[in-house]
FIVEXNU-458185 format. One line per 10 residues: their letters; for each residue x, y, z of N, C-alpha, C. Coordinates in Angstrom, 2 decimals, always signed. Atoms other than C-alpha are relative to their C-alpha. Example, Ala and Ser with C-alpha at 12.3 -4.5 7.8 and 13.67 -1.06 7.14 Angstrom:
2
as = +0.89/-1.19/+0.00/+12.30/-4.50/+7.80/+0.90/+1.20/+0.00; -0.82/-1.19/-0.06/+13.67/-1.06/+7.14/-0.77/+1.09/+0.73;
END
This chain:
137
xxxxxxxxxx = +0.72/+0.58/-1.10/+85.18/+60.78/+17.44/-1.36/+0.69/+0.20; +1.11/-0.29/+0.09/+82.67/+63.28/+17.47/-1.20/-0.27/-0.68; +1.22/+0.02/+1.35/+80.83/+62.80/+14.31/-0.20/-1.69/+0.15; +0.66/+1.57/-0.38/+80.93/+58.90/+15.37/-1.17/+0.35/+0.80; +1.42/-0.22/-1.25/+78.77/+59.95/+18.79/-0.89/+0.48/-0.95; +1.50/-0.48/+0.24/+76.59/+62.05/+16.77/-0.83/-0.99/-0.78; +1.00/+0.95/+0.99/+75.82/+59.52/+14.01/-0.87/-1.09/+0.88; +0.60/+0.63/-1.14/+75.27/+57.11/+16.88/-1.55/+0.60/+0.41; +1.13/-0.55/-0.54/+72.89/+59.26/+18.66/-1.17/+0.06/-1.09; +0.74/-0.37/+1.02/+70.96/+59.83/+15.04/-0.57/-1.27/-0.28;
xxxxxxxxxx = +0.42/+1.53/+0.09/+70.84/+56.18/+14.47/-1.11/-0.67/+0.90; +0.85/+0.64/-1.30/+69.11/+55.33/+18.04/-0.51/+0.71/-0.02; +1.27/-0.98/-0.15/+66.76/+58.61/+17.60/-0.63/-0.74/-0.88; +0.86/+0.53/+1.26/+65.56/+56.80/+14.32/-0.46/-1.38/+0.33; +0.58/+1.36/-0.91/+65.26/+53.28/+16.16/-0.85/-0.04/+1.29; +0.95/-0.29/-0.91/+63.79/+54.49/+19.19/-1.06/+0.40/-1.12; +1.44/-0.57/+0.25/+60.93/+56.05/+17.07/-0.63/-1.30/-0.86; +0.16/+1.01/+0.37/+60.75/+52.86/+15.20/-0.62/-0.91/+1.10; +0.28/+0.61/-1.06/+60.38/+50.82/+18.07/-1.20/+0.76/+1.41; +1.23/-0.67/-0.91/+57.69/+53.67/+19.79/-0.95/-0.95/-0.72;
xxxxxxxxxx = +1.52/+0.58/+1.12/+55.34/+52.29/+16.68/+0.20/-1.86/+0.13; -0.10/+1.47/-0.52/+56.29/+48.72/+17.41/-0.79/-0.14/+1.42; +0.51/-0.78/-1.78/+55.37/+49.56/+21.20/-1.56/-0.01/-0.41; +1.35/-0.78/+0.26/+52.41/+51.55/+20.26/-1.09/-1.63/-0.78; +0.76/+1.40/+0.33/+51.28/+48.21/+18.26/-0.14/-0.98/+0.98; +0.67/+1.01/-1.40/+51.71/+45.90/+21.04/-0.71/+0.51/+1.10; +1.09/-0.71/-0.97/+49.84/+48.03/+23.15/-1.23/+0.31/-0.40; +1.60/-0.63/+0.27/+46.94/+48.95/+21.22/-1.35/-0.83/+0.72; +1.24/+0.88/-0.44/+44.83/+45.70/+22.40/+0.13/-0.24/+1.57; +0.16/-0.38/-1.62/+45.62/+46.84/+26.16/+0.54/-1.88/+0.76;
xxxxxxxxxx = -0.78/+1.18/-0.85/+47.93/+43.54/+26.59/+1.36/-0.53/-0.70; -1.14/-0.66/+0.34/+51.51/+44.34/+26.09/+0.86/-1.61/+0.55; -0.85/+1.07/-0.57/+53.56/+40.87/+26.30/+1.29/-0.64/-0.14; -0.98/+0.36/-0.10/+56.93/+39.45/+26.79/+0.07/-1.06/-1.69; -0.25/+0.38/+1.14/+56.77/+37.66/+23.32/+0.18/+1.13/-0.90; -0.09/-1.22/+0.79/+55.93/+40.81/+21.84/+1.21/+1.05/-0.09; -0.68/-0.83/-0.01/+58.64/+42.24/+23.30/+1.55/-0.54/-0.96; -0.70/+0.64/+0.70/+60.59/+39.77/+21.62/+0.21/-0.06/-1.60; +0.17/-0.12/+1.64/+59.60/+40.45/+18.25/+0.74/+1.63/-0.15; -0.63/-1.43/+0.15/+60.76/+44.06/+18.80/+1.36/-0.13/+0.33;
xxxxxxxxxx = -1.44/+0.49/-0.29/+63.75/+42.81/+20.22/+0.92/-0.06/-1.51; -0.42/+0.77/+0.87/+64.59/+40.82/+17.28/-0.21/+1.05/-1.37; -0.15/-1.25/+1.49/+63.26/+43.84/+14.37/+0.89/+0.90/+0.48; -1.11/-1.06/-0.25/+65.44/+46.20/+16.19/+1.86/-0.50/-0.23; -1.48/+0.24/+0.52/+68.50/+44.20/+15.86/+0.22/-0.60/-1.74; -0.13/+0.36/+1.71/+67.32/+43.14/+12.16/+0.87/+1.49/-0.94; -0.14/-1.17/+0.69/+67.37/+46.63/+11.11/+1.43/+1.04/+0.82; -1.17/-0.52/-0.67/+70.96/+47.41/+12.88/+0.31/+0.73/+1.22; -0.88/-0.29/-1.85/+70.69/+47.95/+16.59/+1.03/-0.76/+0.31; -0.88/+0.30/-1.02/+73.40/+47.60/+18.63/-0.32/-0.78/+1.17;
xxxxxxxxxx = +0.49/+1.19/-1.25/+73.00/+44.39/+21.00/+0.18/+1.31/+1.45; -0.22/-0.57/-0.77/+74.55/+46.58/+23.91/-1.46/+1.19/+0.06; +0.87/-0.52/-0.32/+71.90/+49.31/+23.43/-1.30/-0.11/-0.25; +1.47/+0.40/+0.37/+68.47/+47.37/+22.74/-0.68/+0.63/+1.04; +0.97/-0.29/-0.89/+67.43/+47.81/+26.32/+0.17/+1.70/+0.26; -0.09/-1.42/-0.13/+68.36/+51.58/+26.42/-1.15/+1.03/-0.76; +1.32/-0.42/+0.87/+66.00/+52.02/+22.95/-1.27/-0.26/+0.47; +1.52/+0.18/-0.30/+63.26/+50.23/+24.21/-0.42/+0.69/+1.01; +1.02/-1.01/-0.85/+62.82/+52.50/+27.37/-0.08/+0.96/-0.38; +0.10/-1.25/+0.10/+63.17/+55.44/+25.89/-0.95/+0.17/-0.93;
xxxxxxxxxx = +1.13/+0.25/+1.32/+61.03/+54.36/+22.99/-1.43/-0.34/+1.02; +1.55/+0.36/-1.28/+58.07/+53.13/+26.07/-0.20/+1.50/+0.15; +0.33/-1.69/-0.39/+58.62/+56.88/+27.40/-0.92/+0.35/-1.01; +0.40/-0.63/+0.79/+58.02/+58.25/+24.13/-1.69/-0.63/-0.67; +1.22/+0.60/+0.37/+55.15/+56.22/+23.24/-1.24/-0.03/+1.33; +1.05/-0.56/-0.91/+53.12/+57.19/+26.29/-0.25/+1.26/+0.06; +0.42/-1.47/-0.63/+53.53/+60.55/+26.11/-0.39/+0.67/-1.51; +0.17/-0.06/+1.99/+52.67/+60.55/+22.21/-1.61/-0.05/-0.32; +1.53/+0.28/+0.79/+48.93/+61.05/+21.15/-0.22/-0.37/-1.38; +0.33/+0.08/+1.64/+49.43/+60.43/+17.25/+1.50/-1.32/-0.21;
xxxxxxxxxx = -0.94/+0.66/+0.62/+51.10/+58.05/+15.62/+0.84/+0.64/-1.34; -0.39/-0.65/+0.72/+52.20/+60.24/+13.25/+1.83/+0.55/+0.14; -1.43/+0.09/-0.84/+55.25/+60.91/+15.51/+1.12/-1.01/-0.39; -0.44/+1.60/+0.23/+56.47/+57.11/+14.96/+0.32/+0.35/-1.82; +0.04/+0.67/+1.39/+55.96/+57.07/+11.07/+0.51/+1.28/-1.01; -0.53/-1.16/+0.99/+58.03/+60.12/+9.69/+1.20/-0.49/-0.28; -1.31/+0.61/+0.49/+61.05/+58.38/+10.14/-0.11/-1.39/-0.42; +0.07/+1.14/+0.65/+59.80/+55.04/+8.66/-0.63/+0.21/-1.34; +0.65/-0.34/+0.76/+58.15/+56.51/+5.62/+0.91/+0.34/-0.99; -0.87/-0.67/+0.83/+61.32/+57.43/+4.04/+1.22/-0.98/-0.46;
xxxxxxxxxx = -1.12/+1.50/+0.37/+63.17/+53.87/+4.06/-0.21/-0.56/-1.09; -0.43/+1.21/+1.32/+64.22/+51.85/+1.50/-1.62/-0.83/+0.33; +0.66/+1.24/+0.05/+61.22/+49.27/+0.27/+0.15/-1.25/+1.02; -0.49/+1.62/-0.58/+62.64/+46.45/+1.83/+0.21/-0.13/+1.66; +0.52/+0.13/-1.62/+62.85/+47.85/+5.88/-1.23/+0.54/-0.19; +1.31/-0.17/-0.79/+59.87/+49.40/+5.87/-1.30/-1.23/-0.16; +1.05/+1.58/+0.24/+58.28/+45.60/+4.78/+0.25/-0.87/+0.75; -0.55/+0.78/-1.31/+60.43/+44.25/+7.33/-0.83/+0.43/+1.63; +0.59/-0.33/-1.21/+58.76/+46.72/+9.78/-1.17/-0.54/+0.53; +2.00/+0.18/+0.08/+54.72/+46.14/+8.53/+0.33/-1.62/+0.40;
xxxxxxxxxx = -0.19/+1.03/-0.01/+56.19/+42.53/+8.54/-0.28/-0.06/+1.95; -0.31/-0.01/-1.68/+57.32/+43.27/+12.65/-1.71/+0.28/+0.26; +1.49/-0.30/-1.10/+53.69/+44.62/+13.79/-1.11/-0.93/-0.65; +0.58/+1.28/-0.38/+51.77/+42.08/+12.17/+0.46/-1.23/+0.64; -0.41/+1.44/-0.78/+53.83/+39.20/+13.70/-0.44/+0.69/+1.52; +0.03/-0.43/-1.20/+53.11/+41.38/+17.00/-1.55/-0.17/-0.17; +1.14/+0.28/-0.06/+49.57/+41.53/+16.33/-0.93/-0.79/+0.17; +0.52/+1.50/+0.43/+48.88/+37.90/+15.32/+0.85/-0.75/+1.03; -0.53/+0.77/-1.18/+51.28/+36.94/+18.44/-0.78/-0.51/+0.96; +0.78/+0.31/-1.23/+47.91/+36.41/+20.85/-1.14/-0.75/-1.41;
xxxxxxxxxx = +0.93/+0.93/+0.49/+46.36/+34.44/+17.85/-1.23/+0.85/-0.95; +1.00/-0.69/+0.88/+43.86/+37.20/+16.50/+0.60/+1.52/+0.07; +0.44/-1.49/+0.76/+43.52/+40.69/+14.85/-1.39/+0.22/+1.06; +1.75/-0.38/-0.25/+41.01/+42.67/+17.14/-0.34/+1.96/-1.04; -0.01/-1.16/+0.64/+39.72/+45.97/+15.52/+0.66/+1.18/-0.07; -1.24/-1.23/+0.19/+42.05/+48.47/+16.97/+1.14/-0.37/-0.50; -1.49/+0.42/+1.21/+45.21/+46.70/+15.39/-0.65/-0.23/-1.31; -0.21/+0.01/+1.56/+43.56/+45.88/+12.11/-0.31/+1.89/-0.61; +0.32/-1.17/+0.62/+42.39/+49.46/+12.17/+1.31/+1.42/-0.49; -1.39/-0.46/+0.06/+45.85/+50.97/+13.12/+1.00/-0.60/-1.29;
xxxxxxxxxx = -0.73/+0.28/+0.55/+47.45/+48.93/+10.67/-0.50/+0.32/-1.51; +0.38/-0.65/+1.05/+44.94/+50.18/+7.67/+0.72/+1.46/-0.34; +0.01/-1.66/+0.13/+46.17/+53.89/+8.93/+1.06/+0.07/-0.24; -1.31/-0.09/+0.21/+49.86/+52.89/+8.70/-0.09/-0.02/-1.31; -0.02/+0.40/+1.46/+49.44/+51.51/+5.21/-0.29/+1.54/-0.90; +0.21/-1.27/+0.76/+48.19/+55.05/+4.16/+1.28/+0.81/+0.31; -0.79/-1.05/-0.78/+50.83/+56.84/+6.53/+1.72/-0.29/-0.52; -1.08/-0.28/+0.26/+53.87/+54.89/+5.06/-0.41/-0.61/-1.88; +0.00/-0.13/+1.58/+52.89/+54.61/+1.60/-0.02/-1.16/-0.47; +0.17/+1.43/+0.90/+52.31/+51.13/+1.11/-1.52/-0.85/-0.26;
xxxxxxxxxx = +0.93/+0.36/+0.32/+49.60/+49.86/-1.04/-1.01/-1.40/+0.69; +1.20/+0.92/-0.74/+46.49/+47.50/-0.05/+0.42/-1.43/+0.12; -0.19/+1.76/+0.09/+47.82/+44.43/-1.82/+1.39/-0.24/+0.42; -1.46/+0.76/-0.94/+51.54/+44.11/-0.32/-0.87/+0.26/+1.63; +0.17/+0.27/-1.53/+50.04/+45.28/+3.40/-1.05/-1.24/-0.25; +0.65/+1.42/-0.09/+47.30/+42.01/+2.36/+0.97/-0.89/+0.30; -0.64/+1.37/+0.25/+49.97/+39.89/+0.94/+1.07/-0.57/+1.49; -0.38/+0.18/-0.99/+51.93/+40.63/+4.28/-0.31/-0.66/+0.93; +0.56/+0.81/-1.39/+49.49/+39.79/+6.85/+0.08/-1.04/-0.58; +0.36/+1.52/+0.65/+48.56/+36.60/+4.62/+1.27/-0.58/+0.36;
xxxxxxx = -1.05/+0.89/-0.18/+51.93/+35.24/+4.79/+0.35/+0.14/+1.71; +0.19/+0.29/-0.91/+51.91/+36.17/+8.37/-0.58/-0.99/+0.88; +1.08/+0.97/-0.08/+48.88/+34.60/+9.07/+0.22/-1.34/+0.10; -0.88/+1.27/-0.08/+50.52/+31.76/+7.48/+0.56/-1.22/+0.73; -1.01/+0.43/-0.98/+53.07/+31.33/+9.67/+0.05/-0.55/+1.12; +0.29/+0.72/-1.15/+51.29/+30.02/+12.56/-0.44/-1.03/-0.16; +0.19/+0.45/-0.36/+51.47/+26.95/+13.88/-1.68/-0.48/-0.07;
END
């Protein structure tokens, strides 16, 4: 029973910090919105939250992302995933980005610094947004 709680707790330290940099993206253009929160919603239970504790991650993940000057914080524990979530993630903050219709310079600039910070090259973070992009309506 123990080593269940702890893995638990290890699991939601690594999703909360996930979901700070989700956060931290819908906030950068100083208008933080209920769709957005929906997209974090929805990557947090992609990548194996627990329905019961979504709303528990996301405040503790808000805390942490106000009291955080670097993003650097956020992207130690996403830098070390499998290919395939951390494309799911870049996937999550451009759909958050492109949720109010445009890219302004502090998200495309933040999302150049991720691309260096989790190790993924120019032309998948392109081919990403592009198919983002896409995707709208």
């Amino acid at each position: 029973m123990f080593f269940k709680k702890k893995e638990n707790e290890l699991e939601n330290n690594f999703l909360i910090k996930i979901c700070a940099l989700l956060i931290h993206a819908a906030k950068i253009d100083e208008n933080y919105t209920n769709s957005e929160e929906e997209i974090i919603k929805k990557t947090l239970l992609e990548l194996g939250s627990n329905k019961d504790e979504l709303d528990k991650i996301i405040k503790e993940a808000k805390i942490i992302e106000e009291n955080s000057n670097q993003i650097l914080d956020f992207t130690r524990e996403v830098k070390n995933l499998a290919e395939a979530d951390k494309i799911k993630i870049i996937e999550a903050l451009w759909t958050i980005i492109y949720s109010n219709e445009d890219a302004d310079i502090f998200e495309t600039n933040l999302m150049r610094r991720l691309a260096g910070l989790l190790y993924i090259d120019s032309k998948t973070m392109g081919d990403i947004k592009n198919k983002i992009q896409n995707q709208k309506p």
